[in-house]
N, C-alpha and C positions, 0 to 999 in steps of 0.2 A: 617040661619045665613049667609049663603054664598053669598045668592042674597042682603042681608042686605049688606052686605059688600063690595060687587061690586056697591051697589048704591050711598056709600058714600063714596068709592074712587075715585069714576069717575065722580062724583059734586068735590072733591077735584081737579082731573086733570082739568078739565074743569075750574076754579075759577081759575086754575094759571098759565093756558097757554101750559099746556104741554101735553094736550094728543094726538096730532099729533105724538110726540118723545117717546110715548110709550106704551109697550105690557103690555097686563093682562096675568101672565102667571100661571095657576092651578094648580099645583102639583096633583097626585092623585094615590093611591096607585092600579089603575088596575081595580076599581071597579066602575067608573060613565061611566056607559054605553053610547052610540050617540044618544040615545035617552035626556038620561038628558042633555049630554053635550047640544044636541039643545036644550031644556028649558030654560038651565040657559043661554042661547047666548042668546037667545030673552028675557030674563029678564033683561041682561046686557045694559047701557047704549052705551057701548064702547066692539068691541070686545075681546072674550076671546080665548088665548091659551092653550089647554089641555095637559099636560104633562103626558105621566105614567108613574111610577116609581119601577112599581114593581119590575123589574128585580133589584134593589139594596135594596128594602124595606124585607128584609128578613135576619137574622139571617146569620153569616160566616158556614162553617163547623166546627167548633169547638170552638163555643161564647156559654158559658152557659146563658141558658134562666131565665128570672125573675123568682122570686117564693112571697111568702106571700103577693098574690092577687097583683102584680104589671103587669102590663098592658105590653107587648110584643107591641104591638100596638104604644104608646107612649114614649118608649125609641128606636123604629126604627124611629120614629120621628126625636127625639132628635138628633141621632147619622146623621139623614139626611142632619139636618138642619145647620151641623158645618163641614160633611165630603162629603158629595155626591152631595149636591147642586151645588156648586160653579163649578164643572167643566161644570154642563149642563147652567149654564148660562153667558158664555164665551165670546159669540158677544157683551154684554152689557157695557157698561162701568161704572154706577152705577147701583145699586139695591136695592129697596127699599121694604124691608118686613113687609106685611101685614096680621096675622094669619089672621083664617077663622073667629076669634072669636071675631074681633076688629071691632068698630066701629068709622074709623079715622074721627075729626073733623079738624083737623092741621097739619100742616107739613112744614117744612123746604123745599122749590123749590131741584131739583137734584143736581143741579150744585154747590154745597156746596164743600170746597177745603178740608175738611176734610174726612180722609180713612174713618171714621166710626164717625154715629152720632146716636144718640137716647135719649129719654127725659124722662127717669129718671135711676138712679142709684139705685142698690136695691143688697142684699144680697142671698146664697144658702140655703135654710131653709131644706133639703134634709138631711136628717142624714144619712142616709147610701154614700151617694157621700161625704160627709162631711168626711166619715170617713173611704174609700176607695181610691179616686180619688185622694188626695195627694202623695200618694206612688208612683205612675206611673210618676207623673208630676217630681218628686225627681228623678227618673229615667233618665227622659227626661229631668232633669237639669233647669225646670220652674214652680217649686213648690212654692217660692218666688211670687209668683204673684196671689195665692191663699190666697187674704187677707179680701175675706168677703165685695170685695167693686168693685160688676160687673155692667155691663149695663144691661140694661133689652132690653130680645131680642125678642120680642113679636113687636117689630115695629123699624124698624130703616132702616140707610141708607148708604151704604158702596159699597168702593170699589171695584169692581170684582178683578181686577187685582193684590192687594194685596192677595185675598184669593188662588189665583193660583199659586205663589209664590212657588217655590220649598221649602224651609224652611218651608215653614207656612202649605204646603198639608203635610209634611214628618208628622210634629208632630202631625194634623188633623186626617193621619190614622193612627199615632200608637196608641194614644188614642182611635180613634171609632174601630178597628180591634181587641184591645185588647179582652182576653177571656172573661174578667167580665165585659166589656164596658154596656153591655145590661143585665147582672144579678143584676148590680149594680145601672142601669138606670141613669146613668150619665148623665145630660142635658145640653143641650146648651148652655146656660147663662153662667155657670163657663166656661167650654172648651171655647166658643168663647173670654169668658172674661182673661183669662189666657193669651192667644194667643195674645191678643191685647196687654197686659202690657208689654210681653215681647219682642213684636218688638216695644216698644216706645210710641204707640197708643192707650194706656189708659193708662194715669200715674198713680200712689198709691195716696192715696188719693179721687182720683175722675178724669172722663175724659171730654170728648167737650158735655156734657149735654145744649142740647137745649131747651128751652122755648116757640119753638113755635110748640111744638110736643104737641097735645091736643087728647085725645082717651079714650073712654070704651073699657076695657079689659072685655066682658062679660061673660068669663067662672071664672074669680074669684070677679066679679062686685066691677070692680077696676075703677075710673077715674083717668087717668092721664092727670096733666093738669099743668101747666107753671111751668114744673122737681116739681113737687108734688104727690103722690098717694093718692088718697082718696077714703076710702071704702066707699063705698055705701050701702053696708049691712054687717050687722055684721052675724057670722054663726055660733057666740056662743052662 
């Protein structure tokens, strides 16, 4: 899926001028050895930056762990993708996220004036963060913004400079540092979505949903396509 994905983000760079202006850069939790990283380099169209993360992909000292078969794996994801990212990508001044899992056929150029963009709008179907996650935010005084109406954060396009933001890191790690942040497996999409409502940057209602964001989502064989989701399979 990875070299899939390198293939058809780098026909995307390529088709709109920008891959001069910009790195591929890999996240990876410690485990793709220099042997793969050389594979997937020579599979890649455009070179690739390998990142590891291990040293932050790990539980706090005193974060209770997942239990009834939730995945430890995918809520340090989670917590990565709203808390720890953003300072390692500092020099950049946009950023445009691409899981491993996507296969983008569309996208909006970088240079969009908007903090955060992504093309479709969708809800946290998560019972257990539905029914934890508010508490803290009430805490944090941005529980208000928990209204069932986030971005979806599987591809988008935003600011660096906003996420660095003294304000917006403070409540970034008191939410992923919390104890139950990762027992609870609190994901991205709400946190980043909360975040945004409350500094201005996704009003209620709905936010800057673009149309020219076109993608398979293929871990839930989801297309997204001009702010629409369409299943492509059903798994009832």
């Amino acid at each position: 899926m990875l070299v899939v994905r390198n293939l058809f983000l780098s026909f995307f760079l390529f088709l709109t001028w920008q891959w001069r202006e910009t790195d591929l850069v890999v996240f990876h939790e410690g485990n793709v050895t220099p042997g793969d990283q050389s594979m997937l380099t020579r599979l890649s169209p455009l070179p690739l930056i390998f990142r590891d993360i291990s040293a932050v992909f790990k539980p706090l000292p005193d974060q209770e762990l997942p239990e009834n078969g939730d995945s430890l794996g995918y809520s340090l994801m989670c917590r990565f993708q709203y808390m720890d990212v953003w300072p390692m990508l500092a020099k950049y001044e946009k950023v445009m996220r691409v899981d491993e899992d996507v296969i983008l056929l569309s996208a909006p150029k970088f240079k969009t004036k908007s903090v955060f963009l992504t093309g479709l709008q969708t809800s946290e179907a998560h019972v257990r963060t539905n029914q934890t996650l508010p508490a803290l935010l009430e805490e944090l005084g941005i529980s208000k913004g928990y209204d069932q109406k986030f971005p979806y954060t599987n591809v988008f396009i935003s600011d660096t400079a906003f996420w660095l933001r003294e304000e917006v890191r403070y409540l970034a790690e008191a939410i992923g540092q919390s104890k139950t942040a990762l027992s609870n497996r609190w994901g991205d999409l709400p946190v980043l979505g909360v975040i945004l409502k409350h500094f201005g940057y996704w009003p209620k209602g709905g936010g800057p949903v673009s149309t020219q964001f076109a993608y398979l989502h293929y871990s839930h064989l989801t297309l997204v396509i001009f702010a629409r989701e369409l299943k492509i399979l059903s798994t009832k």
